[in-house]
Backbone as a chain_set.jsonl record, in Angstrom:
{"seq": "XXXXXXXXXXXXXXXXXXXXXXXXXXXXXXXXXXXXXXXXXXXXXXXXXXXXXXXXXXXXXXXXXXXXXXXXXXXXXXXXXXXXXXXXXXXXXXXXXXXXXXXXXXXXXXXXXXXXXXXXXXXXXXXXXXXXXXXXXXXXXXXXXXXXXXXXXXXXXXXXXXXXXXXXXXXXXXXXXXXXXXXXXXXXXXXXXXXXXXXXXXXXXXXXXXXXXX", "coords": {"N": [[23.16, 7.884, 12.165], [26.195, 6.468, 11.692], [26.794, 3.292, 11.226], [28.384, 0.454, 12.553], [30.206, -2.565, 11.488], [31.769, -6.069, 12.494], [34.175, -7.355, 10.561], [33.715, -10.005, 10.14], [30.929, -10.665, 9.83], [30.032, -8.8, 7.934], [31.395, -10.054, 6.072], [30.521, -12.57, 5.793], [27.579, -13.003, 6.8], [24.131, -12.632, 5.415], [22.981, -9.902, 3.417], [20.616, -6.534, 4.425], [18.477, -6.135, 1.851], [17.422, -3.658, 1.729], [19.49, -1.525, 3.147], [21.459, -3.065, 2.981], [23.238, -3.368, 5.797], [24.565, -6.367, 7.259], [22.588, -8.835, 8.317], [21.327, -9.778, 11.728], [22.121, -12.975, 13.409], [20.892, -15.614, 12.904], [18.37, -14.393, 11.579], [15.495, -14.389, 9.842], [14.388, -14.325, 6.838], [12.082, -12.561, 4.546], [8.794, -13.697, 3.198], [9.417, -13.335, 0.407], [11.911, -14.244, 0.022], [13.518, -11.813, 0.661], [15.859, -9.953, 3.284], [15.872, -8.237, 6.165], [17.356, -5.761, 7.909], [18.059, -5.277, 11.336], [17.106, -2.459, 12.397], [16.034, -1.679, 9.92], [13.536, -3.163, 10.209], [12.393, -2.775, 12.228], [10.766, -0.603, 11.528], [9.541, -0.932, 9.851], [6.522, -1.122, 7.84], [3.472, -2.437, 8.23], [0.812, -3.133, 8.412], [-2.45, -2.69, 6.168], [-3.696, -0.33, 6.827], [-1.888, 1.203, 7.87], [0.124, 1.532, 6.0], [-1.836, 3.044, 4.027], [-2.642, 5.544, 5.594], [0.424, 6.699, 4.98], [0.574, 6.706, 2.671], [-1.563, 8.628, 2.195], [-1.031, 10.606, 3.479], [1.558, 11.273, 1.872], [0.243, 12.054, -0.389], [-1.323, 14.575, 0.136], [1.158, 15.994, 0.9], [2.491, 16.19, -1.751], [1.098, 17.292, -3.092], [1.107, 20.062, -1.849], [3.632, 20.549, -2.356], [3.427, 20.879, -4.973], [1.516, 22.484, -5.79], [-0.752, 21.882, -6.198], [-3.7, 19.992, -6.733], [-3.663, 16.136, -7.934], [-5.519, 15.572, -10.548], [-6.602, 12.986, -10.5], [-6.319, 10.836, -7.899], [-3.882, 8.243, -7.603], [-4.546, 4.577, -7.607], [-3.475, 2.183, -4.803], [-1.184, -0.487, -4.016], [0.195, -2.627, -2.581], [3.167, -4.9, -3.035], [5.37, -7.99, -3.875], [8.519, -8.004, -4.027], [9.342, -9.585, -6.147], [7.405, -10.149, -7.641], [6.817, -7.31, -8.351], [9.023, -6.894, -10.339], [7.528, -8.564, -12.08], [5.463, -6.912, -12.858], [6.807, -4.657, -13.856], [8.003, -5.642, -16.067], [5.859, -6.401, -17.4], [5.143, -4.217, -17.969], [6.935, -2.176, -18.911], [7.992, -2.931, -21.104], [6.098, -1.894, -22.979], [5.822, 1.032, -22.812], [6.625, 3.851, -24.215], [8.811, 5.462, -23.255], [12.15, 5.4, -22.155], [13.632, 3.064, -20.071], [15.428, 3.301, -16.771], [18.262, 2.774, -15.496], [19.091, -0.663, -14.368], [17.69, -1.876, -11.472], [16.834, -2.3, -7.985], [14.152, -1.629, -7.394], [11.614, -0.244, -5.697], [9.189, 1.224, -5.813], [6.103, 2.051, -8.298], [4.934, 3.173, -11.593], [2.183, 2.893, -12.945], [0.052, 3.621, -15.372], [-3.151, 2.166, -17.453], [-6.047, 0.961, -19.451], [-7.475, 3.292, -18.694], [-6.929, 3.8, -15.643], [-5.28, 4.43, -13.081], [-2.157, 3.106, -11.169], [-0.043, 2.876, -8.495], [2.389, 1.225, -7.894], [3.958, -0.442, -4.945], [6.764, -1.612, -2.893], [6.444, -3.725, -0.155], [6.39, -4.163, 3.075], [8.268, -1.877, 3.557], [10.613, 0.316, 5.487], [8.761, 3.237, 7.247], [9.927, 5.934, 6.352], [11.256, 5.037, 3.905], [8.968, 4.187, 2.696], [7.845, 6.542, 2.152], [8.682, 8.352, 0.91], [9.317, 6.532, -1.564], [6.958, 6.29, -2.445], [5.79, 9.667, -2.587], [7.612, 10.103, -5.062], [6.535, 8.492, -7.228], [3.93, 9.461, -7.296], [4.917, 11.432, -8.146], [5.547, 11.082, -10.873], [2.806, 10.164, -11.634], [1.924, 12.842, -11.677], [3.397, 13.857, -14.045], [2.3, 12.369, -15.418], [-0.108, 13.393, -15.872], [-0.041, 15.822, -16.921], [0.713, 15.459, -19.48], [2.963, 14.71, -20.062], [6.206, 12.513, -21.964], [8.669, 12.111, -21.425], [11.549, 11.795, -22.951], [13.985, 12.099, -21.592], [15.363, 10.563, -19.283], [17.14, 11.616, -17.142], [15.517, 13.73, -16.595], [12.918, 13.094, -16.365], [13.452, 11.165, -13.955], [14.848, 12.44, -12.362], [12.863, 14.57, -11.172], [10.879, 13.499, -10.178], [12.572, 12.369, -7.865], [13.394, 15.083, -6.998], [10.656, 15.797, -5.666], [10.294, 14.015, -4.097], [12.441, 14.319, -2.489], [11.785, 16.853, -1.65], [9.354, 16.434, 0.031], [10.38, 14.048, 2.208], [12.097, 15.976, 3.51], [10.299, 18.388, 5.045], [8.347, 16.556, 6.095], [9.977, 15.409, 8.152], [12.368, 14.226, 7.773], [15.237, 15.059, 6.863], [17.861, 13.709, 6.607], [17.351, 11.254, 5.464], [16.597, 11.838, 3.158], [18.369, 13.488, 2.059], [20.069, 11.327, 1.425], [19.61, 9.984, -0.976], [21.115, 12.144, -2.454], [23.618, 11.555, -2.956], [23.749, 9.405, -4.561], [24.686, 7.644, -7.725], [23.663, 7.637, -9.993], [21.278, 7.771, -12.807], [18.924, 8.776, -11.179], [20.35, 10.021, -8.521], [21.842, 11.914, -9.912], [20.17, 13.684, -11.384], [18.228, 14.141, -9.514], [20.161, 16.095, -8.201], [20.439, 17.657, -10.067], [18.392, 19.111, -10.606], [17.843, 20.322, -7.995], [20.181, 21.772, -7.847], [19.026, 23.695, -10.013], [16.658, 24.52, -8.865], [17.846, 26.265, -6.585], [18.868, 28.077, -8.26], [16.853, 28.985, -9.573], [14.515, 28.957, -8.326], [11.4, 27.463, -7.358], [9.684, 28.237, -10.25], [11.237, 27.574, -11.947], [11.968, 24.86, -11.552], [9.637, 23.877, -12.13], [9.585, 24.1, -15.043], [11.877, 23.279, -16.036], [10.918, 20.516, -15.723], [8.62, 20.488, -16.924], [10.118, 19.747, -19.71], [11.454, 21.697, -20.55], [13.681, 23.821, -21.663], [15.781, 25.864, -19.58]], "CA": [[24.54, 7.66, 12.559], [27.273, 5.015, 10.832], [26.824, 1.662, 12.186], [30.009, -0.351, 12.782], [29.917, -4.026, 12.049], [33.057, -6.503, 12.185], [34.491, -7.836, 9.07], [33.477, -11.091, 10.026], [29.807, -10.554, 9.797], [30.322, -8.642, 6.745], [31.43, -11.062, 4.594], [29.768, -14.259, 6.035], [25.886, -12.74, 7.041], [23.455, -12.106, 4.225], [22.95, -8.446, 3.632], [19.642, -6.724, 4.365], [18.413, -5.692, 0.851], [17.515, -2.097, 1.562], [20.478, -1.044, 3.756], [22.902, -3.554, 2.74], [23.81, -4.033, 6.547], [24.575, -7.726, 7.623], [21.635, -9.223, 9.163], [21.465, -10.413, 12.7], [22.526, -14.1, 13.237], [19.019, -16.284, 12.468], [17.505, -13.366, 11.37], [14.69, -15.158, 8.986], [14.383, -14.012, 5.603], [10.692, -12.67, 4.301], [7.932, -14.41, 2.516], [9.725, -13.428, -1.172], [13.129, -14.017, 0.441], [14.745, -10.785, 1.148], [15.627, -9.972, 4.374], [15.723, -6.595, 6.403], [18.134, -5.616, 9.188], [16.881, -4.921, 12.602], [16.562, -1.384, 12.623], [14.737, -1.8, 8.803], [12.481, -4.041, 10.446], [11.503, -1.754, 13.889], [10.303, 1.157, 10.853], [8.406, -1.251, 8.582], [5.091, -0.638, 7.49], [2.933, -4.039, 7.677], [-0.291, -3.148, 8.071], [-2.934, -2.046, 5.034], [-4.217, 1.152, 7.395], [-0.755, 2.125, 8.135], [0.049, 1.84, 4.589], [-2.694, 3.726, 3.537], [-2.153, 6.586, 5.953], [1.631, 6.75, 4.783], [0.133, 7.261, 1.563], [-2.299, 10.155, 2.202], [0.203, 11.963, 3.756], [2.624, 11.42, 0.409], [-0.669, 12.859, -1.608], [-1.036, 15.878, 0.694], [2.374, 16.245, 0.703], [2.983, 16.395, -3.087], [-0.073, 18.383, -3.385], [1.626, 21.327, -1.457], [4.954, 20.993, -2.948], [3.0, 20.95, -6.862], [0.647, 23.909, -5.457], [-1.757, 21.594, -6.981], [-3.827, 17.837, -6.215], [-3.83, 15.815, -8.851], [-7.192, 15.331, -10.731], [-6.97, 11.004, -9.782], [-5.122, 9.84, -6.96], [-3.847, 6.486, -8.118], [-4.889, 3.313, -6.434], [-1.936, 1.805, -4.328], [-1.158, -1.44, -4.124], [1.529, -3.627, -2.059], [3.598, -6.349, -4.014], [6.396, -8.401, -3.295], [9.942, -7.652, -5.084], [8.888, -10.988, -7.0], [6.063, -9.481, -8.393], [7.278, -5.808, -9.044], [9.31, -7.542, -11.551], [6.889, -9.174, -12.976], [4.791, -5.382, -13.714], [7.572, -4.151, -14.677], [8.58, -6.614, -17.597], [4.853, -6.495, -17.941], [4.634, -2.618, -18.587], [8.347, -1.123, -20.054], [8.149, -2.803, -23.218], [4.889, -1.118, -24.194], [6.421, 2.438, -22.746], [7.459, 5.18, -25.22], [9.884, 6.117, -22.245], [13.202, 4.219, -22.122], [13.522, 2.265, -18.635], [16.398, 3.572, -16.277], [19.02, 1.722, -15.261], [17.752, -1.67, -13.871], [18.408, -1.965, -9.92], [15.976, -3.123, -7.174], [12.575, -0.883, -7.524], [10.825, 0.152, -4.607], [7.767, 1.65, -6.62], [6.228, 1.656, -9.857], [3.472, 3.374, -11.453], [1.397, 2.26, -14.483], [-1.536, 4.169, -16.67], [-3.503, 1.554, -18.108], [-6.95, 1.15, -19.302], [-7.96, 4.028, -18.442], [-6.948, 3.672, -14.709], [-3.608, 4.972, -12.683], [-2.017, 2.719, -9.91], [0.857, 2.829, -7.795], [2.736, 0.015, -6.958], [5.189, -0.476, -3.95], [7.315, -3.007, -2.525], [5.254, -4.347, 0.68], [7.479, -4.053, 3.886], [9.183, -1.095, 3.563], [10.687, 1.388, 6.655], [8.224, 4.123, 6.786], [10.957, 6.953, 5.722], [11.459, 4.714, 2.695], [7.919, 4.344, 1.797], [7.199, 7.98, 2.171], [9.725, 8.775, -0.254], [8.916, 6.263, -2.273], [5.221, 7.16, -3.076], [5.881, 10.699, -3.544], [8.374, 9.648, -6.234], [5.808, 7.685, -7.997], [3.049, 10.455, -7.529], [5.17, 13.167, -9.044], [4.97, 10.426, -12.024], [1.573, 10.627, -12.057], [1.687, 14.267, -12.021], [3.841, 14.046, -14.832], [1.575, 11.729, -16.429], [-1.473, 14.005, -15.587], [0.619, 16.66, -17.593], [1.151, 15.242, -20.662], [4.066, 14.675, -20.417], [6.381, 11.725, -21.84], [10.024, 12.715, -21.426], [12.351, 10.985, -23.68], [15.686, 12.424, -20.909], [15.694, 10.219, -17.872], [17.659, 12.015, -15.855], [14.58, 15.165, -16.014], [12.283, 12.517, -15.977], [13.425, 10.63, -13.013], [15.242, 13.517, -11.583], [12.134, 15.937, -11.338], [10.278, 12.879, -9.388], [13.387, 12.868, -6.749], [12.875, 16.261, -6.277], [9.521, 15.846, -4.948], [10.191, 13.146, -2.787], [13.481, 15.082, -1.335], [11.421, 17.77, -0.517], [8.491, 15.732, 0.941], [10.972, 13.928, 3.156], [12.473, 17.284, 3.959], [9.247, 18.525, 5.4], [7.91, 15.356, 7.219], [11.597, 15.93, 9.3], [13.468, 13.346, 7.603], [16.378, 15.493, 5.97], [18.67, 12.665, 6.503], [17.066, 10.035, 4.505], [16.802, 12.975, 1.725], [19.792, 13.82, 1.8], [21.001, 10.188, 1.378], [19.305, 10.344, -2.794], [21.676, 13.024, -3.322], [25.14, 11.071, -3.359], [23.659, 8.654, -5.555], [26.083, 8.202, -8.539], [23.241, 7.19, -11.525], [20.086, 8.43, -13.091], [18.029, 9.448, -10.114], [20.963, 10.822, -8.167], [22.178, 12.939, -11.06], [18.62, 14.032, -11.851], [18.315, 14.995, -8.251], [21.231, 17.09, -8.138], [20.523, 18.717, -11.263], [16.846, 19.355, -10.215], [18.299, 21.094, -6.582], [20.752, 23.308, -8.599], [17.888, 24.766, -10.586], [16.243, 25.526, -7.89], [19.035, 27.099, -6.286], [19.048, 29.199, -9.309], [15.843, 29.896, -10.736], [13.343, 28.686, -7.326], [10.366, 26.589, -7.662], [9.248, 28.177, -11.317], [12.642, 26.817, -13.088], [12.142, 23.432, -11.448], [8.637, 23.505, -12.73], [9.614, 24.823, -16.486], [12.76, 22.403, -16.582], [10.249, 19.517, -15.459], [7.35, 20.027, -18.395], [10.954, 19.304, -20.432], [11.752, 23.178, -21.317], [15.251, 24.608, -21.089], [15.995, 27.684, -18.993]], "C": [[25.071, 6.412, 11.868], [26.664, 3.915, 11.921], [28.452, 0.769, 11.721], [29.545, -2.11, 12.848], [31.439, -4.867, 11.806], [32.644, -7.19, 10.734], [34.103, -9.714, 8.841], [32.115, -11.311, 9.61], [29.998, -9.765, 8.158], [30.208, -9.217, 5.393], [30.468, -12.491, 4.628], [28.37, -13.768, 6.138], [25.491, -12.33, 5.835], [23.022, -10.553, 4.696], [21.142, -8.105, 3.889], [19.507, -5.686, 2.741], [17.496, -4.655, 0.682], [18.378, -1.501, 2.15], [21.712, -1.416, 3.619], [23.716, -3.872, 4.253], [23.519, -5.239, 6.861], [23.436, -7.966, 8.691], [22.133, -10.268, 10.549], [21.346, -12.167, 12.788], [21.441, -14.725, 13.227], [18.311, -15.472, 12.315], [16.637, -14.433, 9.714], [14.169, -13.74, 8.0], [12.043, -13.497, 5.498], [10.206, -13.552, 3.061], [8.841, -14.832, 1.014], [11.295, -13.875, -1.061], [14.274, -13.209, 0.465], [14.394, -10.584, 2.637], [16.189, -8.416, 4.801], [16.542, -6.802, 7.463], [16.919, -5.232, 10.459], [16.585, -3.671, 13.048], [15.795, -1.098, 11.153], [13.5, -2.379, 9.297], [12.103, -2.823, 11.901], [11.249, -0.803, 12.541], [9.288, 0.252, 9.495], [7.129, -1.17, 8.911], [4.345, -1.574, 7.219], [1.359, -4.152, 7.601], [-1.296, -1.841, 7.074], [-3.171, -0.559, 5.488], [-2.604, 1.444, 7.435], [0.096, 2.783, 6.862], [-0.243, 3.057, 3.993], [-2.29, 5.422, 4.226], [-0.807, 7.544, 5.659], [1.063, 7.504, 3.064], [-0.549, 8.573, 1.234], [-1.444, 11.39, 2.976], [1.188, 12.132, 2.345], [1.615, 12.16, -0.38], [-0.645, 13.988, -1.144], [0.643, 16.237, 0.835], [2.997, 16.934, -0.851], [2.048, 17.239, -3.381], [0.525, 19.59, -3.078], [2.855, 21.708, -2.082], [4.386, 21.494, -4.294], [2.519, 22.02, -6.855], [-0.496, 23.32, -6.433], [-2.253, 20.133, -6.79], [-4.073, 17.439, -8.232], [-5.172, 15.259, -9.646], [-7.38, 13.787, -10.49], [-6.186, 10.867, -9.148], [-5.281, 8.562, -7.321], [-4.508, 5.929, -7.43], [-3.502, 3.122, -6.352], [-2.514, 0.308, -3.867], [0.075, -2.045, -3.48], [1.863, -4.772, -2.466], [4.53, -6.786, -3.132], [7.714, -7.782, -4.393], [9.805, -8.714, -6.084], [7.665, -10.124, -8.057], [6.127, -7.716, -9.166], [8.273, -6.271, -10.253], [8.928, -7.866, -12.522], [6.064, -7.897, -13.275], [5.721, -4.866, -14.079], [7.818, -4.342, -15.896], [7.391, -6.545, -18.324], [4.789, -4.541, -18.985], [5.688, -1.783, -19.502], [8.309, -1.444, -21.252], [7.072, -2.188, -24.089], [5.126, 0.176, -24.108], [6.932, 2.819, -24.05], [8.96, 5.535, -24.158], [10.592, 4.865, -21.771], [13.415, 4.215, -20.504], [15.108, 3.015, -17.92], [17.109, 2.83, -15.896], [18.622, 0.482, -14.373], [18.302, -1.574, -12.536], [17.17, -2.151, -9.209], [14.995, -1.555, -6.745], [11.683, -0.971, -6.739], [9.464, 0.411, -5.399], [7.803, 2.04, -8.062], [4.626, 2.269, -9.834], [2.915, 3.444, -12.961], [-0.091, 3.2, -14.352], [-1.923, 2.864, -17.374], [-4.919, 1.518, -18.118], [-7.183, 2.193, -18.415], [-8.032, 4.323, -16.632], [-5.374, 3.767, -14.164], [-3.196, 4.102, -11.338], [-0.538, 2.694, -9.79], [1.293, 1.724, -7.23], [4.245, -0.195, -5.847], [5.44, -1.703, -2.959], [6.713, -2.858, -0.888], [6.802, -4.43, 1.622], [8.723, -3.34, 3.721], [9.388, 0.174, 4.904], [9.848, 2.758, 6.154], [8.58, 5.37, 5.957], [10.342, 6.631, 4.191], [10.039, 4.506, 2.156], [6.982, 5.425, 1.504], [7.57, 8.528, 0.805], [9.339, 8.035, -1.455], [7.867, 6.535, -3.051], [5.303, 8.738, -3.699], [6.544, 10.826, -4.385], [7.063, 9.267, -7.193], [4.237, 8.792, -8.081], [3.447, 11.195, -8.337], [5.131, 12.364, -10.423], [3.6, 10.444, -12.717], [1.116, 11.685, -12.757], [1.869, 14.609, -13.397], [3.208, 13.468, -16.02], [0.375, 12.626, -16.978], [-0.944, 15.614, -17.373], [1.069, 16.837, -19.202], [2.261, 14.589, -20.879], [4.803, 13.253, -20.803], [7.917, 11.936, -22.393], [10.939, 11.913, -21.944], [14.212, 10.83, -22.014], [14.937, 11.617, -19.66], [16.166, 10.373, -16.968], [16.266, 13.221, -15.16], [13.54, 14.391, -15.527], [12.124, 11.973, -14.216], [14.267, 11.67, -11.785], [14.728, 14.664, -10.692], [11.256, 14.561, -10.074], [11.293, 12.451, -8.027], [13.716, 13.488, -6.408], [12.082, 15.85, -5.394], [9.787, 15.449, -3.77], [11.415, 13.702, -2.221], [12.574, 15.587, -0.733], [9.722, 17.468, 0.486], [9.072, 15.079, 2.159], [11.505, 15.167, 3.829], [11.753, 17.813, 5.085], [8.742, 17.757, 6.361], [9.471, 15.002, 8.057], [11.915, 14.901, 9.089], [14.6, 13.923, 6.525], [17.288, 14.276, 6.159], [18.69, 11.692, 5.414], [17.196, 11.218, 2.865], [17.915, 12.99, 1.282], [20.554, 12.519, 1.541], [21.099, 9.974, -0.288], [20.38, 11.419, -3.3], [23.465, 12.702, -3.599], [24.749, 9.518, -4.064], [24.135, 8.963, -6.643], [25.174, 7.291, -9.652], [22.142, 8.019, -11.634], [19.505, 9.155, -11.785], [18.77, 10.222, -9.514], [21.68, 12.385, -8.932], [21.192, 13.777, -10.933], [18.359, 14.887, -10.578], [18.925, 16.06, -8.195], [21.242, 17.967, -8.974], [18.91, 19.683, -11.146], [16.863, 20.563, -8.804], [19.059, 22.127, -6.929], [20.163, 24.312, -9.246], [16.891, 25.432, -9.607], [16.434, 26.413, -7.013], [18.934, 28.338, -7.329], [18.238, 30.084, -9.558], [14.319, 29.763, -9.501], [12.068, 27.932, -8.362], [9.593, 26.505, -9.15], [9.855, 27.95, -12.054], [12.493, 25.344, -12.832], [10.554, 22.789, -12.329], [8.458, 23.573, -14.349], [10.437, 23.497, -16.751], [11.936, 21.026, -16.321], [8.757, 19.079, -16.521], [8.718, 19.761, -19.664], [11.645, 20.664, -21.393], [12.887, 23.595, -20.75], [15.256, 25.987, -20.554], [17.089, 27.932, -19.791]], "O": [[24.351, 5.466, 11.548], [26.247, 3.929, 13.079], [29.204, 0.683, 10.75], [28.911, -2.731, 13.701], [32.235, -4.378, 11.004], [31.612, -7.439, 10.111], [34.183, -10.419, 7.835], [32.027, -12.311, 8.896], [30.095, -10.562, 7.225], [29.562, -9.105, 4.351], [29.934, -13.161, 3.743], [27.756, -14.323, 5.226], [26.276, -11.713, 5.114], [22.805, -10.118, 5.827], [20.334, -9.008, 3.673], [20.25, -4.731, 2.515], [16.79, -4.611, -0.326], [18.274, -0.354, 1.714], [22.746, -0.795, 3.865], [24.747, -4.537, 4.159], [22.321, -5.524, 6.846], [23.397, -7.363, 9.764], [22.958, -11.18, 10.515], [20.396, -12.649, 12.171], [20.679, -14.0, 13.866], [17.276, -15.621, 12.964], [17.267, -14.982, 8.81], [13.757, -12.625, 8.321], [11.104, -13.968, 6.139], [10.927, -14.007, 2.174], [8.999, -15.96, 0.545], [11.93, -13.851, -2.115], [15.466, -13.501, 0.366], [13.325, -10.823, 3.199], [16.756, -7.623, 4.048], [16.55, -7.905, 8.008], [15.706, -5.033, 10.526], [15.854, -3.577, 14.034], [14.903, -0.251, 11.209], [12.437, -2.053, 8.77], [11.044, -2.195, 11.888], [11.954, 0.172, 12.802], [8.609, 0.707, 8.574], [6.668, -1.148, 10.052], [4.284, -1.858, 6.023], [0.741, -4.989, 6.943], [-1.115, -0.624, 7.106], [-2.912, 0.365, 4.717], [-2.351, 2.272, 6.561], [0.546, 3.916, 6.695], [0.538, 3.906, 3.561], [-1.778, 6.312, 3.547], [-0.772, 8.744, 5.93], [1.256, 8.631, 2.61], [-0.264, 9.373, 0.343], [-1.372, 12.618, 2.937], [1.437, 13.26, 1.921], [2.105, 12.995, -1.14], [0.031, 14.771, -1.811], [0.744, 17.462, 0.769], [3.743, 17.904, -0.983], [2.427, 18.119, -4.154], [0.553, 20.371, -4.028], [3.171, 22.871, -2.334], [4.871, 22.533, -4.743], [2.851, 22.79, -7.756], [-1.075, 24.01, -7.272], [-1.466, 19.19, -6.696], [-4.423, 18.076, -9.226], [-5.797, 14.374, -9.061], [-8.541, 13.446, -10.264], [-5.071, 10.729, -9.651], [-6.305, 7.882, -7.389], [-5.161, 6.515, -6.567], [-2.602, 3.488, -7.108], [-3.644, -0.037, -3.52], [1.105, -1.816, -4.115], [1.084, -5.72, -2.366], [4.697, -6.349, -1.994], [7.524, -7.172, -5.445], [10.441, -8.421, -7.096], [7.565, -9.706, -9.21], [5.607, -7.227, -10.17], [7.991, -5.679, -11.295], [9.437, -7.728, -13.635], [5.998, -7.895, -14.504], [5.399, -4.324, -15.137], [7.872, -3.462, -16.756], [7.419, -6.585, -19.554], [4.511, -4.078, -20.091], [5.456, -1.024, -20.442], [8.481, -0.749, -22.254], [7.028, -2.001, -25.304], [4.792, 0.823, -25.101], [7.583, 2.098, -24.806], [10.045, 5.838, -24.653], [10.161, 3.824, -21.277], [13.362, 5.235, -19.817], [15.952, 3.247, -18.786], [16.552, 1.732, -15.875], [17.71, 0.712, -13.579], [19.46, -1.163, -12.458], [16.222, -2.165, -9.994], [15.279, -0.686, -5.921], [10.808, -1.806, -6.968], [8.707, -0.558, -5.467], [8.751, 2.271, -8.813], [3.685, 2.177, -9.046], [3.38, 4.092, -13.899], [-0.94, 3.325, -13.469], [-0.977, 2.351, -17.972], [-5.438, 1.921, -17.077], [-7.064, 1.907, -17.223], [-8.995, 4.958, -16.201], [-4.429, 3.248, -14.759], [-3.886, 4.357, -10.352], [0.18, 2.522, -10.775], [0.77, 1.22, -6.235], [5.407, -0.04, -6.223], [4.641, -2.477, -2.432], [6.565, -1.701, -0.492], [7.925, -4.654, 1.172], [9.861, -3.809, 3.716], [8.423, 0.86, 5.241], [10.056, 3.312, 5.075], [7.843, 5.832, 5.086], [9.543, 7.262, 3.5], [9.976, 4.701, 0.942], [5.889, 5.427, 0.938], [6.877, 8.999, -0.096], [9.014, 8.711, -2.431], [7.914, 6.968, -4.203], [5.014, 9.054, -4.853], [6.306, 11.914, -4.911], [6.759, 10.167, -7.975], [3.56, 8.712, -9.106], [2.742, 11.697, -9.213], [4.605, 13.05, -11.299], [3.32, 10.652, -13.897], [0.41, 11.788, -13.76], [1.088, 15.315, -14.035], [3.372, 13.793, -17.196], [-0.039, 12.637, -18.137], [-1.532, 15.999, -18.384], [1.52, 17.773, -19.862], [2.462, 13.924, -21.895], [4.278, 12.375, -20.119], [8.241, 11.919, -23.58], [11.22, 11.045, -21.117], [15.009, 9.941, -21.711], [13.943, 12.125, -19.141], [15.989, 9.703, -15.951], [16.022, 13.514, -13.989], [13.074, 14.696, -14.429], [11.19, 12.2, -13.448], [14.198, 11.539, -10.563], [15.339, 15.402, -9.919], [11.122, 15.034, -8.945], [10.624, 12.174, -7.032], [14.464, 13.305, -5.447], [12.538, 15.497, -4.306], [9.669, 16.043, -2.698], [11.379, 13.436, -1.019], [12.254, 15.236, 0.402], [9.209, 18.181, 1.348], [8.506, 15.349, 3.218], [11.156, 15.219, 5.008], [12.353, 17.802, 6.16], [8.663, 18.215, 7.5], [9.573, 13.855, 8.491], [11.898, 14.181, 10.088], [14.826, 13.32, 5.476], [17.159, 13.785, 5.038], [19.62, 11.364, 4.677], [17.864, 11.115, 1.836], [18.356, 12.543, 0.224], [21.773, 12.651, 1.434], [22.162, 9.831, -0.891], [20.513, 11.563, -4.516], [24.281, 13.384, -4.219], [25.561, 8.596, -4.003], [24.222, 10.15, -6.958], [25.73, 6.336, -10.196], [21.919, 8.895, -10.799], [19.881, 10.312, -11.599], [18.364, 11.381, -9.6], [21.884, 13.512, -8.481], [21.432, 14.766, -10.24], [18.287, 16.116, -10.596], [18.268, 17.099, -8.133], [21.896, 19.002, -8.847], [18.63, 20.77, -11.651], [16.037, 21.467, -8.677], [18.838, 23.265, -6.516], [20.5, 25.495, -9.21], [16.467, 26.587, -9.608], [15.602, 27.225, -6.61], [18.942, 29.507, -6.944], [18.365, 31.296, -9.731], [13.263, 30.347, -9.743], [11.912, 27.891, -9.583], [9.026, 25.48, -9.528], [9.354, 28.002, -13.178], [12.822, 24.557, -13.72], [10.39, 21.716, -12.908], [7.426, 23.194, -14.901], [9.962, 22.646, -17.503], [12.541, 20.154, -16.946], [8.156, 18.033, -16.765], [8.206, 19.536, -20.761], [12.15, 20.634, -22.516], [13.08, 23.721, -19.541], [14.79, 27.001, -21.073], [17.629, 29.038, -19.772]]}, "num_chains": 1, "name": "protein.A"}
C-alpha cells in the first residue's frame, strides 16, 4: 500500500536508500552510512543463517524456473555498499560486457580464477534479497552457458525475468511487479523478456536469452 508522508518530512529527513521514504526522526544511519526506513528495517536480513537460507531458496528457485541446477552454485558473500563499489571498479574494466547504467547495486557476480561468487549488499529486506540473488544466479547461469552478451537490455533483462518470476512464486507479486515500471536497462529488459513470453512461452524466453532472435 502507498505510504503518505507530509511535505515537511520529505524535504528535511534523509531518505532511506532502498525505498526512498523519509526516515523516522533519530533514526541512526548504518555502519557504511545508509539508512533504511522502518518498515525496510522490520524485513532485513542480518543474520549469516538467515542469509544463507534466503539464498538456497533463490538456488532452488532458479533451478525450477531454468528446469535445470547449475553445475557450481556460487559462493555468497555480504558487503557493504562501500565495498560493492569497490568490486565493481575492481571487475568492469576487465569485462568484455559493457556495464549498465551506473545506479546503487544490490548484487554483483564475478567469475574469477577459476571460482564464481555472488556478492550482495548486507542488510537488505528479505523480498529484496530474494530477488536480488536470483538476478545474479541467472548471471551465473548465463555465465555457465557461454554466454557473453554484448545487448544489455537481453543481458540484464533475461536475469529480471528470473527474479520476477522467483518473486512471483515465493508470493511476492507486488515487489515483482514493482521491476516492471522501471524506465532503464533492467526495466526495459524485463518488459521485453515478459512480452516474449507472452508470445512464444518459456522456449522463446530461453532462445531470446542464449542471444538468438525469434
Amino acid at each position: 500500500m502507498p505510504r503518505k508522508f507530509c511535505p515537511r518530512c520529505v524535504q528535511g529527513r534523509p531518505r532511506c536508500d532502498l525505498c526512498r521514504a523519509p526516515i523516522a526522526d533519530g533514526a541512526q544511519p548504518l555502519a557504511d552510512g545508509q539508512y533504511r526506513c522502518a518498515l525496510c528495517l522490520s524485513e532485513v536480513v542480518l543474520e549469516v543463517a538467515d542469509v544463507l537460507t534466503v539464498y538456497h531458496q533463490a538456488v532452488a528457485q532458479v533451478a525450477r524456473i531454468l528446469q535445470r541446477q547449475l553445475r557450481e552454485t556460487p559462493r555468497l558473500e555480504t558487503v557493504s555498499r562501500r565495498k560493492m563499489g569497490e568490486i565493481r571498479r575492481r571487475y568492469e574494466h576487465r569485462s568484455s560486457e559493457p556495464a549498465a547504467a551506473s545506479h546503487h547495486v544490490l548484487g554483483y557476480f564475478v567469475q574469477a580464477h577459476g571460482e564464481s561468487t555472488i556478492y550482495a549488499e548486507a542488510c537488505l529486506p528479505r523480498g529484496l534479497l530474494l530477488g536480488t540473488l536470483a538476478h545474479e544466479l541467472a548471471h551465473a547461469w548465463q555465465t555457465e552457458q557461454g554466454l557473453h552478451l554484448k545487448d544489455a537490455q537481453v543481458r540484464e533483462g533475461f536475469a529480471e525475468w528470473v527474479a520476477y518470476r522467483v518473486l512471483t512464486v515465493s508470493g511476492l507479486p507486488s515487489l515483482a511487479e514493482r521491476a516492471t515500471r522501471r524506465d532503464d536497462v533492467y526495466g526495459r529488459g524485463l518488459r521485453h523478456f515478459l512480452n516474449i513470453e507472452n508470445r512464444f512461452g518459456y522456449a522463446g524466453v530461453v532462445k531470446r536469452a542464449n542471444g538468438q532472435e525469434l
